[in-house]
N, CA, C and O of each residue as an XYZ file, in Angstrom:
220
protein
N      16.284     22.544     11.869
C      15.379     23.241     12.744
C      14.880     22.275     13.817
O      14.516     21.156     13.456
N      14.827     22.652     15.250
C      14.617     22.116     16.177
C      13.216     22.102     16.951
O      13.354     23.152     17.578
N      12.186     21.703     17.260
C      11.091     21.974     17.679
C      11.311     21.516     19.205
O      11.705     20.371     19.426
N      11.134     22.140     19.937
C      10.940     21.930     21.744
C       9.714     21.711     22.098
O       9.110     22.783     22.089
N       8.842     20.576     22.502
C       7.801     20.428     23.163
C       8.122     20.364     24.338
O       8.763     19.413     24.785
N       7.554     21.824     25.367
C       7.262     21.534     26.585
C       6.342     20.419     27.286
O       6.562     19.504     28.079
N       5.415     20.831     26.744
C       3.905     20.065     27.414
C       4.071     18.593     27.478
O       4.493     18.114     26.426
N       3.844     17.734     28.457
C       4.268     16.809     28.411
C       3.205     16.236     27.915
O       3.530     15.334     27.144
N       1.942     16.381     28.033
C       0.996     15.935     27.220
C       0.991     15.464     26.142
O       0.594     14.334     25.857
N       1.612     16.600     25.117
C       1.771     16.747     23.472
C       3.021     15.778     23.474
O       3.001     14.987     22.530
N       4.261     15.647     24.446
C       5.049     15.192     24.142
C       4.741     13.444     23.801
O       5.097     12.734     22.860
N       3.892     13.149     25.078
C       3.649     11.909     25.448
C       2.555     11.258     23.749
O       2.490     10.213     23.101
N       1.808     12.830     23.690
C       0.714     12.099     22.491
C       1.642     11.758     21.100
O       1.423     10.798     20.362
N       2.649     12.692     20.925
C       3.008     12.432     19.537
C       4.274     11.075     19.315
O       4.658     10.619     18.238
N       4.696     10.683     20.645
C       5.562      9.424     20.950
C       4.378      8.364     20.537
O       4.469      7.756     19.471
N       3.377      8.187     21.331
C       2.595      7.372     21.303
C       1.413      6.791     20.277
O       0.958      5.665     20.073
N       1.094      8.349     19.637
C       0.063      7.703     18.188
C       0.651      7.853     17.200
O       0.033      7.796     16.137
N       1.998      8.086     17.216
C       2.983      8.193     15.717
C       2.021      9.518     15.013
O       1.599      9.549     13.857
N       1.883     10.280     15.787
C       1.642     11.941     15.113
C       2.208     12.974     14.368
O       3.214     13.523     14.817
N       1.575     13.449     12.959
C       2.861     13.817     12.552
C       2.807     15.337     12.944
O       1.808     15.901     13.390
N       3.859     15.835     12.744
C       4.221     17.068     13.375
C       3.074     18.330     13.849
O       2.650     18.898     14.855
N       2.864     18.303     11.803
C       1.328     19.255     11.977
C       0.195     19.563     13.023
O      -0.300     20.598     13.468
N      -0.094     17.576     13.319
C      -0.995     17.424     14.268
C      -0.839     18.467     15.583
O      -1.566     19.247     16.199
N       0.540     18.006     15.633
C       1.066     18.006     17.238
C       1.359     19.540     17.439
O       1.666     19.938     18.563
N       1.263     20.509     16.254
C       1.568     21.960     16.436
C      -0.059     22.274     16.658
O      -0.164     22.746     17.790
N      -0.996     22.218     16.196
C      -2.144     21.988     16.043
C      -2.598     21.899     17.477
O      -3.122     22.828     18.092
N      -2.350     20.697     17.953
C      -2.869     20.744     19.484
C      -2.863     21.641     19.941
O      -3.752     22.328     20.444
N      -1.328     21.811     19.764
C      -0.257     22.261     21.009
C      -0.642     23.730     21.040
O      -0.517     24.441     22.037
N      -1.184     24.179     19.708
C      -2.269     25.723     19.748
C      -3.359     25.975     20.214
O      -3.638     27.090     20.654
N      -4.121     25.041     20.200
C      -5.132     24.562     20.356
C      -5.362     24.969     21.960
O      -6.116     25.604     22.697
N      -4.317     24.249     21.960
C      -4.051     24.071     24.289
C      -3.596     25.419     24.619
O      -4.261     25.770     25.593
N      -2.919     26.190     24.337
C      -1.834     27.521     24.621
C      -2.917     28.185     24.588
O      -3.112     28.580     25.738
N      -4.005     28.645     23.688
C      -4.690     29.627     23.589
C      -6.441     29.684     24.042
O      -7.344     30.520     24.050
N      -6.249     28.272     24.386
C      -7.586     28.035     25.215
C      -8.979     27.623     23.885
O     -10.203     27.615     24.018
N      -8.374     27.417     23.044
C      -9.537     27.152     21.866
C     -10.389     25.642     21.424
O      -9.978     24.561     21.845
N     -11.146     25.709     20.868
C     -11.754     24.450     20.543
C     -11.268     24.418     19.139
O     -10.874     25.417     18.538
N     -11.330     22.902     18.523
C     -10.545     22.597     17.902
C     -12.003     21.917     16.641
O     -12.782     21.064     17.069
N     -12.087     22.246     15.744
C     -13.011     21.924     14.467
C     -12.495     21.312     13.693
O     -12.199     21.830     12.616
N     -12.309     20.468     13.869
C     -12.128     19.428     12.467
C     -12.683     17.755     12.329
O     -12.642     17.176     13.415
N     -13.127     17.010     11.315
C     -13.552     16.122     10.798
C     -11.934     14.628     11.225
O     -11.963     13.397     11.218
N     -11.078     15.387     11.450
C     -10.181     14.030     11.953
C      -9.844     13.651     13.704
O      -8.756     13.766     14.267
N     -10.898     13.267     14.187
C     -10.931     13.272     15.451
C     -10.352     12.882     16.105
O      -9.946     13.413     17.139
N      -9.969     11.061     15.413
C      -8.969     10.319     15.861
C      -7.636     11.184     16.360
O      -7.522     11.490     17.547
N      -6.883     11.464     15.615
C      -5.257     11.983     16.145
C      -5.722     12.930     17.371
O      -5.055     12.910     18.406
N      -6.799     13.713     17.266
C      -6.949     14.393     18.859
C      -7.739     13.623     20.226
O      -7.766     13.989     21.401
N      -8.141     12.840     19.798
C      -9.291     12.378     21.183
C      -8.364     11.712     21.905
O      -8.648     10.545     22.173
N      -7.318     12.144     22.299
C      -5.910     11.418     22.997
C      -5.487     12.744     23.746
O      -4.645     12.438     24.591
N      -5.702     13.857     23.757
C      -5.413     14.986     24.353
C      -6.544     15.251     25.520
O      -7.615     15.176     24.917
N      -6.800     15.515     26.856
C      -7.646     15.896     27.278
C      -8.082     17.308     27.211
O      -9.261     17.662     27.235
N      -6.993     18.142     27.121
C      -6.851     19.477     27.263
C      -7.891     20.255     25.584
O      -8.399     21.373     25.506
N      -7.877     19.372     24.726
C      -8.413     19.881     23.522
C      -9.676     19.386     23.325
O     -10.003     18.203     23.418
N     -10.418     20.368     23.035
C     -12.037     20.222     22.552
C     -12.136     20.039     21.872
O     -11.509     20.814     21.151
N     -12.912     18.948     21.062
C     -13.306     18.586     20.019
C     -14.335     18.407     19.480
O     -15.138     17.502     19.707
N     -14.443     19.602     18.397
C     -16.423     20.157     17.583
C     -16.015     20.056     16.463
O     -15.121     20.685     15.895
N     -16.856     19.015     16.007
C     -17.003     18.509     14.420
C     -18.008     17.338     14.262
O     -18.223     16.855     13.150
C-alpha cells in the first residue's frame, strides 16, 4: 500500500522529525479539514504551521 503526500508541508515534516506515519495522517487531517488538534504530544506537531495546537 502506497501513501501519496501532497502537501509539501507534511511531506517536508515527516522527512525531517522522523514521524511516524500515524502522526503524519493526523496532521495531514488536521490541515484538510480546518480543525484544531488536542492532544498532550505537542512535540511531533509544533513543526506544522498550518495545525493548532490545544492541550
Amino acid at each position: 500500500m502506497t501513501i501519496q503526500i501532497d502537501n509539501p508541508e507534511i511531506k517536508d515534516f515527516t522527512l525531517s522529525q522522523n514521524t511516524k506515519i500515524m502522526d503524519a495522517l493526523i496532521a495531514s487531517t488536521v490541515i484538510m479539514y480546518n480543525m484544531d488538534l488536542y492532544t498532550f504530544n505537542k512535540k511531533n506537531f509544533k513543526y506544522l504551521k498550518q495545525v493548532r495546537l490545544v492541550g
